[in-house]
VMD Tcl script that draws the C-alpha trace (Angstrom):
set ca {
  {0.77 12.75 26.55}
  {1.54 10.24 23.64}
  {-0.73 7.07 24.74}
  {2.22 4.42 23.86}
  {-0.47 2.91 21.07}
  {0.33 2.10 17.87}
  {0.19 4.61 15.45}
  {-3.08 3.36 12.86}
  {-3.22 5.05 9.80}
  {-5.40 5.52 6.71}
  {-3.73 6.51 3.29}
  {-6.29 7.46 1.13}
  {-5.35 8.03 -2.26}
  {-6.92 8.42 -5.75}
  {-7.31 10.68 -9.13}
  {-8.23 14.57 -8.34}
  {-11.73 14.40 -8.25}
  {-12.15 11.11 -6.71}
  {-13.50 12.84 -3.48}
  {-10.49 11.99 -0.88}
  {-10.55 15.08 0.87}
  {-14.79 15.20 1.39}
  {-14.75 11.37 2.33}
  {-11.39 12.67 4.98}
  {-13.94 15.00 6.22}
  {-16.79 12.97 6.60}
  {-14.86 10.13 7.96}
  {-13.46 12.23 10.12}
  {-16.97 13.63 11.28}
  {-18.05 9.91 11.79}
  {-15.19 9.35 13.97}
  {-15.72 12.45 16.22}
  {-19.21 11.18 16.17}
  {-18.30 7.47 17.85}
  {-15.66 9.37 20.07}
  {-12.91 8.08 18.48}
  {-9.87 10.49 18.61}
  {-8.11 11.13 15.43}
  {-5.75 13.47 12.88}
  {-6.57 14.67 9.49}
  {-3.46 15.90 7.24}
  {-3.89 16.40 3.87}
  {-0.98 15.25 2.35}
  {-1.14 17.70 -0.88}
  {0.04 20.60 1.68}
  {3.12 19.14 2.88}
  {4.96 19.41 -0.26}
  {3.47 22.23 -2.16}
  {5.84 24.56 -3.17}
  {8.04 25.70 -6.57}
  {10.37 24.68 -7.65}
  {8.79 21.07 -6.48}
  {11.29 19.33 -3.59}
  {10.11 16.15 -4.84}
  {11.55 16.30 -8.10}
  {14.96 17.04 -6.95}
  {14.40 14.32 -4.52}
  {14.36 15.95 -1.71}
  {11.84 13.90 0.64}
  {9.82 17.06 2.25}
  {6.04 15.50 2.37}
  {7.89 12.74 4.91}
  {9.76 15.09 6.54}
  {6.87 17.47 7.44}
  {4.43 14.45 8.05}
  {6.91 13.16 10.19}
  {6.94 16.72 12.31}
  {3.63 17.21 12.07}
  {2.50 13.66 13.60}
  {4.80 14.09 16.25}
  {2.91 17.03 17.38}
  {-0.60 14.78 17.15}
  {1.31 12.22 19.01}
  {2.65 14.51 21.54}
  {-0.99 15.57 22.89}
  {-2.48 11.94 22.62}
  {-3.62 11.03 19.01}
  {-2.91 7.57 17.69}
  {-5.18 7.74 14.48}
  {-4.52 9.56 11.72}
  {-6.34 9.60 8.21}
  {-4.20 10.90 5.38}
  {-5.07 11.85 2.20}
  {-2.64 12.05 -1.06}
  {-2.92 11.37 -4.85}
  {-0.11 8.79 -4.90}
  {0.02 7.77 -1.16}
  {-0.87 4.44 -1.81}
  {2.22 3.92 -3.67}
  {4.73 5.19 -0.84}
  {3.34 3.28 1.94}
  {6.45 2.50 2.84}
  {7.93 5.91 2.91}
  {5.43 7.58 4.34}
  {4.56 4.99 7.18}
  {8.59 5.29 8.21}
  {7.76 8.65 8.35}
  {5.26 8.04 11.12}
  {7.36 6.10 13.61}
  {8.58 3.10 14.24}
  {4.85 1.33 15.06}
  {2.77 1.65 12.46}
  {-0.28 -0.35 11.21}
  {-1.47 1.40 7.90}
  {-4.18 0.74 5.81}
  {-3.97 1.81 1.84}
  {-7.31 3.12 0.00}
  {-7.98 3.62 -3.30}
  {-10.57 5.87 -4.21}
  {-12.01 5.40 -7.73}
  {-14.19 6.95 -10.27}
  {-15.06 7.16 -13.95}
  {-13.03 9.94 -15.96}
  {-16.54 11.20 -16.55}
  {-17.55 11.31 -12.77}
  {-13.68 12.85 -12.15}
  {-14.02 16.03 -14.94}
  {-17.59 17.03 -13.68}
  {-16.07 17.10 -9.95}
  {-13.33 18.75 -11.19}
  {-15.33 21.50 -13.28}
  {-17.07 21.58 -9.99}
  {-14.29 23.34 -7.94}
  {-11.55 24.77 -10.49}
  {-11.89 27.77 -12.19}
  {-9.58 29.76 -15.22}
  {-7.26 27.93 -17.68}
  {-6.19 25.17 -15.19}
  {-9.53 22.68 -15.45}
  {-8.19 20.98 -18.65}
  {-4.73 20.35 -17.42}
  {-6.34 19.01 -14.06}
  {-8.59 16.76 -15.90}
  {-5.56 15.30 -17.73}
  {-3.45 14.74 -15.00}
  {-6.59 13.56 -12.91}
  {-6.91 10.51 -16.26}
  {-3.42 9.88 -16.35}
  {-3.07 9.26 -12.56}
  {-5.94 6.86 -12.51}
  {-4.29 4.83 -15.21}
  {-1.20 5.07 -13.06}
  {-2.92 4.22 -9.49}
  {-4.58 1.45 -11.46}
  {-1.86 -0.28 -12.56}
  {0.90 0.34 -9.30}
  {-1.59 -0.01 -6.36}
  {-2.42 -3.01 -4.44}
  {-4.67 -1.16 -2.24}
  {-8.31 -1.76 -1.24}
  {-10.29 -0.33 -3.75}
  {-13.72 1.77 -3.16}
  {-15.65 3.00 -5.88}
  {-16.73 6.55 -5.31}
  {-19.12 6.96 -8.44}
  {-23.24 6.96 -7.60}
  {-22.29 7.08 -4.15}
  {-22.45 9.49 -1.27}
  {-19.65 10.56 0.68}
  {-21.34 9.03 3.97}
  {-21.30 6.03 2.23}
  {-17.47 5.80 0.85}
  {-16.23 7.08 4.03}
  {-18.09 4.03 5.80}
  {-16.75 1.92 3.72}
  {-13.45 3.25 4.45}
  {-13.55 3.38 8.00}
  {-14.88 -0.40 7.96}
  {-12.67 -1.88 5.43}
  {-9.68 -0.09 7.78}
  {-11.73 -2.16 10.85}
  {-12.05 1.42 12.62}
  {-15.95 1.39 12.74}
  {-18.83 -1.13 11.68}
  {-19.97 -0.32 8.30}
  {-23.03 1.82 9.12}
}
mol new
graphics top color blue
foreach p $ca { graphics top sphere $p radius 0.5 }
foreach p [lrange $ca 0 end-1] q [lrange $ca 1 end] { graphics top cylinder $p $q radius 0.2 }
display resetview
């Protein structure tokens, strides 16, 4: 049943903690809401595993995304929001990974180390919290510096109103 559209994507990226995967869901929600048909895939999940493929550079987040989409595509869905740490910096790998017709969009979700470590406290438990909150701070320098993507500020704000933003900045709904 694929439609013969386009393929139009979303890469949301940012520092754990930022909020991708809540402002995923809610954009998500707001799309089902305007009857727009649409993916989710979290991009974390296609790679996760130890030893980590990715640093013996072997390419498994494409090659699952890849798989995975063609499944979406086979019953009909052309959208697809994605959400991944570092996606906005492989735009190019990723959206290859998609097809040959692809119009993506890069966001980058931002927020203060502060706003990032009380998120983060928020949902990890044990010994890890610390190391999370490091990584989160040095990834934000990192996104920072590499990305040319659109950049939405996630601090102050409620996810209804990020993942507006994001859905209008992308020109998939009106801001609301």
């Amino acid at each position: 049943m694929d439609t013969g559209l386009p393929t139009e994507v979303i890469f949301i990226g940012g520092r754990s903690g930022v909020g991708k995967t809540s402002v995923a869901a809610e954009a998500s929600h707001l799309l089902a809401r305007a009857g727009i048909r649409h993916a989710v895939i979290e991009g974390d999940n296609l790679d996760q595993a130890y030893p980590e493929p990715w640093r013996d550079g072997i390419d498994l987040a494409e090659r699952n995304l890849a798989a995975i989409w063609a499944n979406y595509r086979a019953i009909g869905d052309s959208r697809l929001l994605f959400t991944n740490t570092v996606s906005v910096l492989q735009l190019p790998a990723l959206t290859a990974a998609l097809g040959t017709e692809v119009r993506a969009f890069g966001v980058l979700l931002t927020a203060s180390d502060a706003s990032a470590a009380e998120r983060l406290a928020q949902r990890e438990i044990g010994t890890a919290l610390e190391e999370h909150i490091e990584r989160s701070n040095r990834a934000a320098v990192r996104l920072d510096a590499e990305s040319t993507a659109f950049r939405i500020a996630t601090d102050d704000r409620s996810v209804t109103e990020v993942a507006s933003d994001v859905l209008a900045a992308a020109g998939w709904l009106p801001r609301a």
